[in-house]
BAKOL-744671 format. One record per residue (C-alpha): residue number from 1; residue in three letters; chain; x, y, z. Coordinates in Angstrom, 2 decimals. Layout:
<node i="NUM" aa="Ala" ch="A" X="X" Y="Y" Z="Z"/>
...
This chain:
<node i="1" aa="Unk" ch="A" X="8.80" Y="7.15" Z="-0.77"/>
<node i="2" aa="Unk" ch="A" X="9.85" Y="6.41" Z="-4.60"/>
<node i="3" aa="Unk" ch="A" X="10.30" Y="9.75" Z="-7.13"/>
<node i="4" aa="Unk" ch="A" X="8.47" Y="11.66" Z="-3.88"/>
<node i="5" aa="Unk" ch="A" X="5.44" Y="9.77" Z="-4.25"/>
<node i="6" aa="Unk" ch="A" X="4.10" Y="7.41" Z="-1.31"/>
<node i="7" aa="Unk" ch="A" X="4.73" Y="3.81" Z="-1.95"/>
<node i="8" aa="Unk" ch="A" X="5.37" Y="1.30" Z="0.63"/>
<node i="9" aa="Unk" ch="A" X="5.73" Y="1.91" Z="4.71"/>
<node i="10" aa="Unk" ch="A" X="5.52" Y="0.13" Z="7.91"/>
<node i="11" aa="Unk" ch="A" X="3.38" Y="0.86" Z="10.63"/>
<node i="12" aa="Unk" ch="A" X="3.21" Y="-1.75" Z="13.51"/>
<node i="13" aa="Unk" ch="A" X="3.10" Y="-4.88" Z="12.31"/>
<node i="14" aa="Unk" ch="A" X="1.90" Y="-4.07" Z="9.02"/>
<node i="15" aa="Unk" ch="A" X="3.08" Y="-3.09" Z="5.70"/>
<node i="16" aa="Unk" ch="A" X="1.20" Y="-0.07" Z="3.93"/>
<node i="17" aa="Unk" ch="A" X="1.01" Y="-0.61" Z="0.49"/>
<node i="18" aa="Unk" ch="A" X="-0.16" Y="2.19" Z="-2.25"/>
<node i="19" aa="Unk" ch="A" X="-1.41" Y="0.20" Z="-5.50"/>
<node i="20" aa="Unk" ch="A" X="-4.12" Y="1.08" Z="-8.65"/>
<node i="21" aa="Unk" ch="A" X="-7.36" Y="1.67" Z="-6.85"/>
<node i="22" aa="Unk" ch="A" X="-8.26" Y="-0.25" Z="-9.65"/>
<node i="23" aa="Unk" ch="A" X="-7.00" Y="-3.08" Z="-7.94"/>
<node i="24" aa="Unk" ch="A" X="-8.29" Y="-2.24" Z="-4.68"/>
<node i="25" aa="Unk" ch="A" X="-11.10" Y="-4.27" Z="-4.09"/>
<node i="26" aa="Unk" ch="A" X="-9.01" Y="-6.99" Z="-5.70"/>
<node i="27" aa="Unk" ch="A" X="-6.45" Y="-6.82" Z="-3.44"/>
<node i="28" aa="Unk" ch="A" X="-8.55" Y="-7.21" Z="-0.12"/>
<node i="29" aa="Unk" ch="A" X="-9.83" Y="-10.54" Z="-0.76"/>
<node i="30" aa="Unk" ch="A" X="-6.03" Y="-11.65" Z="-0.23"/>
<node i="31" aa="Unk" ch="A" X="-5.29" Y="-13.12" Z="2.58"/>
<node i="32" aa="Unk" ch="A" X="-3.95" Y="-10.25" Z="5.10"/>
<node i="33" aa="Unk" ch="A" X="-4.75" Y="-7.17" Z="3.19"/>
<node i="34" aa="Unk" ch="A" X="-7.46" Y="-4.90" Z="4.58"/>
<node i="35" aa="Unk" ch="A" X="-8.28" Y="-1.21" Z="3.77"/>
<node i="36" aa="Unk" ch="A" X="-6.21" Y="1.47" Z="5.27"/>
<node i="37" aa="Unk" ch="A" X="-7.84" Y="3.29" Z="7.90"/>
<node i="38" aa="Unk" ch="A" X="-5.03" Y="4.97" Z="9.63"/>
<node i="39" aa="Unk" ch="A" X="-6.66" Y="8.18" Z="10.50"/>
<node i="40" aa="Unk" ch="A" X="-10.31" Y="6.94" Z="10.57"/>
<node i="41" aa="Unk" ch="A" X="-11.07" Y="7.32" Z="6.99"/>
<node i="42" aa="Unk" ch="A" X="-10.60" Y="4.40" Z="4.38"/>
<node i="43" aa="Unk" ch="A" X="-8.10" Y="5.69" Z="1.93"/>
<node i="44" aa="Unk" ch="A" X="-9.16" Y="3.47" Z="-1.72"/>
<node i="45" aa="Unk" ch="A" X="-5.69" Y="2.72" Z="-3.39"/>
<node i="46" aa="Unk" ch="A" X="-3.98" Y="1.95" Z="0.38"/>
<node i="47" aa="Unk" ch="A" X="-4.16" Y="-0.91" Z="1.96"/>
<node i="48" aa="Unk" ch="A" X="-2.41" Y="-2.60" Z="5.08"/>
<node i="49" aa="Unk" ch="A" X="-0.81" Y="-5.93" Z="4.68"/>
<node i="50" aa="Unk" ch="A" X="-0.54" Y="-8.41" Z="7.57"/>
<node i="51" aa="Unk" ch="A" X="3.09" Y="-9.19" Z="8.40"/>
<node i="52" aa="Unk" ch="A" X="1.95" Y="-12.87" Z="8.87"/>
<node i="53" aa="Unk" ch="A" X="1.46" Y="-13.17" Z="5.33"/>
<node i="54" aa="Unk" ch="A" X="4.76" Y="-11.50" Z="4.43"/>
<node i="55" aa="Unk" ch="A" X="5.95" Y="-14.30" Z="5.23"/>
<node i="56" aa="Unk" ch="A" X="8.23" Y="-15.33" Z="2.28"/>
<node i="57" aa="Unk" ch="A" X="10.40" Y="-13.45" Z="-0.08"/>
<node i="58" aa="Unk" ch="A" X="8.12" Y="-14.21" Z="-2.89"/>
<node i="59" aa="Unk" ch="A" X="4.88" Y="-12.24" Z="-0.72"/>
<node i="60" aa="Unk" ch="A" X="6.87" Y="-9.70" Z="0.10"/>
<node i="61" aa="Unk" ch="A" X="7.65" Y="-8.83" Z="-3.40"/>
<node i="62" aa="Unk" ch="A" X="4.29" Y="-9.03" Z="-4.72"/>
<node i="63" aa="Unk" ch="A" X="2.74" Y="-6.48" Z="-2.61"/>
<node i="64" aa="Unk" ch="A" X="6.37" Y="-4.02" Z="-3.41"/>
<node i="65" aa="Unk" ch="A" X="6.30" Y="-4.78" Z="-6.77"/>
<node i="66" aa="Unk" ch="A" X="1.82" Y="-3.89" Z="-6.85"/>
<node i="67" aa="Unk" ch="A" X="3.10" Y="-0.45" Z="-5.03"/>
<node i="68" aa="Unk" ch="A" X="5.83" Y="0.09" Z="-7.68"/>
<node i="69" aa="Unk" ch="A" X="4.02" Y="-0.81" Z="-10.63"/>
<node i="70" aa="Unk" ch="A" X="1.12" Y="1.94" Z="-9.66"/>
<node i="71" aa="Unk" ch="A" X="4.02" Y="4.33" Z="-8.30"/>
<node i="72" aa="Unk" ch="A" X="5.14" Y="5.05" Z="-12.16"/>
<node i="73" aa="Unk" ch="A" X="1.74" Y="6.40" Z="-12.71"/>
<node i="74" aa="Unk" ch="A" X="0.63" Y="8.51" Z="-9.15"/>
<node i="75" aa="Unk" ch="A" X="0.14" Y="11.68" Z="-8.46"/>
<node i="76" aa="Unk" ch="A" X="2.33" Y="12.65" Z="-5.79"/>
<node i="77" aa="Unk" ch="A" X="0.70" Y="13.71" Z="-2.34"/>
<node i="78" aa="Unk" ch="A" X="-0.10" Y="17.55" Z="-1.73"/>
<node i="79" aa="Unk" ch="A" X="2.92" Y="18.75" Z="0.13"/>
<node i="80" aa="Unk" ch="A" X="1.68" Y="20.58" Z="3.44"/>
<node i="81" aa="Unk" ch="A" X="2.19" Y="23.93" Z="3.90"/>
<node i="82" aa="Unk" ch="A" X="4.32" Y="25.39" Z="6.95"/>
């Protein structure tokens, strides 16, 4: 989370990754990234990232620095209600 607003995560052996759904279909023709689908439903502006490809400093920092670049700009998630 960055200013309360999702941004990056892990989840297995994957990194989530929120970016510009206007670089969404962009972003899955790189090598790795596929949509996020972690509750069934494809989720345009999240996408998984393979944790074979984050396999340098310079990878791993693209994909952060995609998620923080969009992260200025999101709306932050609804907050659930107890």
């Amino acid at each position: 989370m960055v200013n309360d607003k999702m941004c990056v995560g892990v989840e297995k052996d994957r990194m989530m990754v929120r970016l510009d759904p206007g670089k969404y279909d962009e972003s899955l023709k790189k090598e790795g990234c596929t949509p996020m689908d972690f509750s069934g439903k494809v989720m345009k502006g999240f996408v998984f990232v393979d944790a074979a490809v984050l396999n340098t400093k310079k990878n791993v920092s693209y994909w952060v620095a995609l998620a923080l670049d969009y992260n200025k700009v999101a709306k932050p998630s609804k907050k659930k209600k107890k």
